[in-house]
C-alpha angles and dihedrals in degrees: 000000000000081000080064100052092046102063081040083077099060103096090203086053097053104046085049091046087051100042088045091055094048087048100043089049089044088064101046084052093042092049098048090050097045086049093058095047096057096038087063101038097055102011087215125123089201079071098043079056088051101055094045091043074053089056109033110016093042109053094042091066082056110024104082080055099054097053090042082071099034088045097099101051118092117258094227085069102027096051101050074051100064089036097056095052107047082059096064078051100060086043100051100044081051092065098041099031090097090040113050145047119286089242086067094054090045092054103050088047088052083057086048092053100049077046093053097040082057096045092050100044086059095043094054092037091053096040088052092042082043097054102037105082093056088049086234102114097116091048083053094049093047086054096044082047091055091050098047086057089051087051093048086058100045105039084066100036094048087040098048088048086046092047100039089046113033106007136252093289086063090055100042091057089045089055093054082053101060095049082059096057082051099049094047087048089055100040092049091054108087095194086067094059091059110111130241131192102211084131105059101110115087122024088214129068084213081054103043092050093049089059092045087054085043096054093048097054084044102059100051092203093062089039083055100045099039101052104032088060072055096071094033081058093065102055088032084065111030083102113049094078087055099035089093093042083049093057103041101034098034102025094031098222135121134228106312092058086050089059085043089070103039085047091048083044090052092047093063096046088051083060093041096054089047093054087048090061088069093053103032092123094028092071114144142144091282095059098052084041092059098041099052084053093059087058099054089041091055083040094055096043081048090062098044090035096122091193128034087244083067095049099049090048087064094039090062079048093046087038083049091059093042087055095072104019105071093039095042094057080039093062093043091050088055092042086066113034127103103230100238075064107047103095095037090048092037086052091052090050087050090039082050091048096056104021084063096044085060097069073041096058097044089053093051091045091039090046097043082049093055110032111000136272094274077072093057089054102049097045079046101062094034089056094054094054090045094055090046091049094051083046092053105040084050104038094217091157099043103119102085108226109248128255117248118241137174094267082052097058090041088058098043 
């Protein structure tokens, strides 16, 4: 824990950690909201599925380019930028969301996702360039990993209480609010104007992707780590386009019962990101391997769960293992990455990680329309414990990632 403290006192790390944690919960809460809204207004899942292909598929495609153009610019500028404007966003679908087309709404949240993939590439780039130094970037993931987990149970919690109370316009208002306090918080750290010139290979975005793309076949370990997360993506959301027809179609509640899964969910992750600081420089196969199976066995006890009690009992397992999956993979990305590479590397791993969910997402919506969203979950779980099955029996991530150490930082 004196690891903690220690990246507490970075005053660039905290401003990006707490900025991370109202933004993280903002979208939990956006996206519940947004949900809701179309939900009621077509009554289709194909569009559910649209609106979440709009935030996650989407601005994957575009995302590693955009920061490719936006790279060079200090974090400390870019970032109260992006922030600025996907308030307006918010803002702006609050006051139309009653009145227009639901093509409308799935396109300016399409321009919020590629926003946000941006928003997030520079933030983990500069925390691990941040924290390196101090050789306390496990310690910093662990912590952005714990907060993660707090925002993925306040985002729902805050957004059922909003929605039940004062409607989806409300929260959608309160969520462009809380991309203004961040922006503010960046935008008042010096340390986080300074410029870096992680991005100075390539005079192209075209270019600069290629040799992202370049670096990572190269190295098999990232090649390892990064797509194979890939893979893990599709079957992790195959569910997210279905959970609120879950809820209100199998388990017959609203959508309170709706915020009732995503904070169980977050709970878990909250235990599971605790349970991560322990082992933040102790990551290994092993641990990405167990962690993915927590998730298909709370997916599979979500398909056979009669009553939402039982549901949201396997989501805190499948948020558990949530909790230590993504950031685990995370921390062995960054173990191994040049830093003129970090924030092209660390886009590809966040391009990987929506561009998947969405063959994920058009399973879950194709498979709830045709069957119903009992269906999702279950292909969804059996395609987890296949995948770690296939990864055990082959070993593929044997080889345990090594720990960074002083001797390591001085040679990178």
């Amino acid at each position: 824990m004196a690891g903690m403290r220690d990246t507490l006192r970075i005053a660039e790390f905290r401003a990006l950690l707490i900025s991370y944690v109202i933004n993280r919960a903002g979208d939990v809460f956006g996206a519940l909201a947004l949900a809701v809204v179309v939900l009621t207004t077509t009554r289709s899942t194909i569009a559910i599925a649209a609106l979440f292909l709009a935030t996650q598929f989407l601005p994957g495609l575009v995302g590693p380019f955009v920061v490719a153009r936006v790279g060079t610019i200090p974090a400390g500028r870019i970032l109260p930028l992006c922030y600025l404007v996907e308030a307006c966003l918010f803002l702006v679908l609050a006051a139309i969301s009653r009145h227009v087309g639901v093509t409308l709404i799935v396109a300016l949240a399409f321009v919020d996702g590629t926003l946000a993939f941006a928003a997030r590439s520079v933030t983990r780039a500069t925390t691990a360039s941040t924290l390196i130094p101090h050789d306390l970037m496990p310690e910093g993931k662990a912590a952005f990993n714990l907060a993660l987990g707090a925002a993925t149970v306040a985002g729902p919690v805050l957004g059922g209480v909003v929605l039940a109370l004062l409607g989806p316009a409300t929260a959608l208002v309160a969520d462009g609010l809380s991309f203004l306090v961040a922006a503010i918080l960046i935008a008042w750290t010096p340390g986080l104007r300074a410029r870096h010139d992680s991005n100075a290979i390539g005079t192209t975005r075209s270019r600069q992707v290629r040799a992202s793309v370049g670096y990572i076949a190269r190295h098999s370990t990232l090649r390892v780590l990064i797509f194979g997360e890939g893979i893990a993506f599709i079957f992790f959301y195959l569910v997210v386009p279905v959970t609120v027809v879950y809820v209100t179609r199998s388990l017959h509640a609203g959508p309170a019962g709706y915020a009732a899964i995503l904070a169980s969910w977050g709970a878990g992750a909250v235990i599971g990101s605790t349970v991560h600081i322990r082992l933040a420089r102790r990551i290994g196969h092993a641990t990405i391997l167990l962690s993915t199976a927590a998730v298909a066995v709370a997916y599979l006890g979500t398909a056979l769960a009669p009553t939402l009690l039982l549901a949201c009992a396997a989501s805190v397992i499948g948020g558990i293992g949530n909790g230590t999956q993504w950031a685990s993979v995370e921390t062995a990305v960054h173990q191994f990455v040049e830093e003129h590479f970090r924030l092209r590397v660390a886009a590809m791993l966040e391009s990987m990680a929506a561009v998947a969910p969405g063959v994920g997402i058009i399973l879950g919506g194709a498979l709830t329309a045709l069957f119903s969203p009992r269906a999702a979950y279950l292909a969804a779980g059996l395609g987890l414990v296949a995948l770690i099955a296939v990864a055990a029996l082959s070993r593929v991530l044997a080889t345990e990632p090594p720990r960074i150490t002083a001797a390591d930082l001085g040679s990178a």
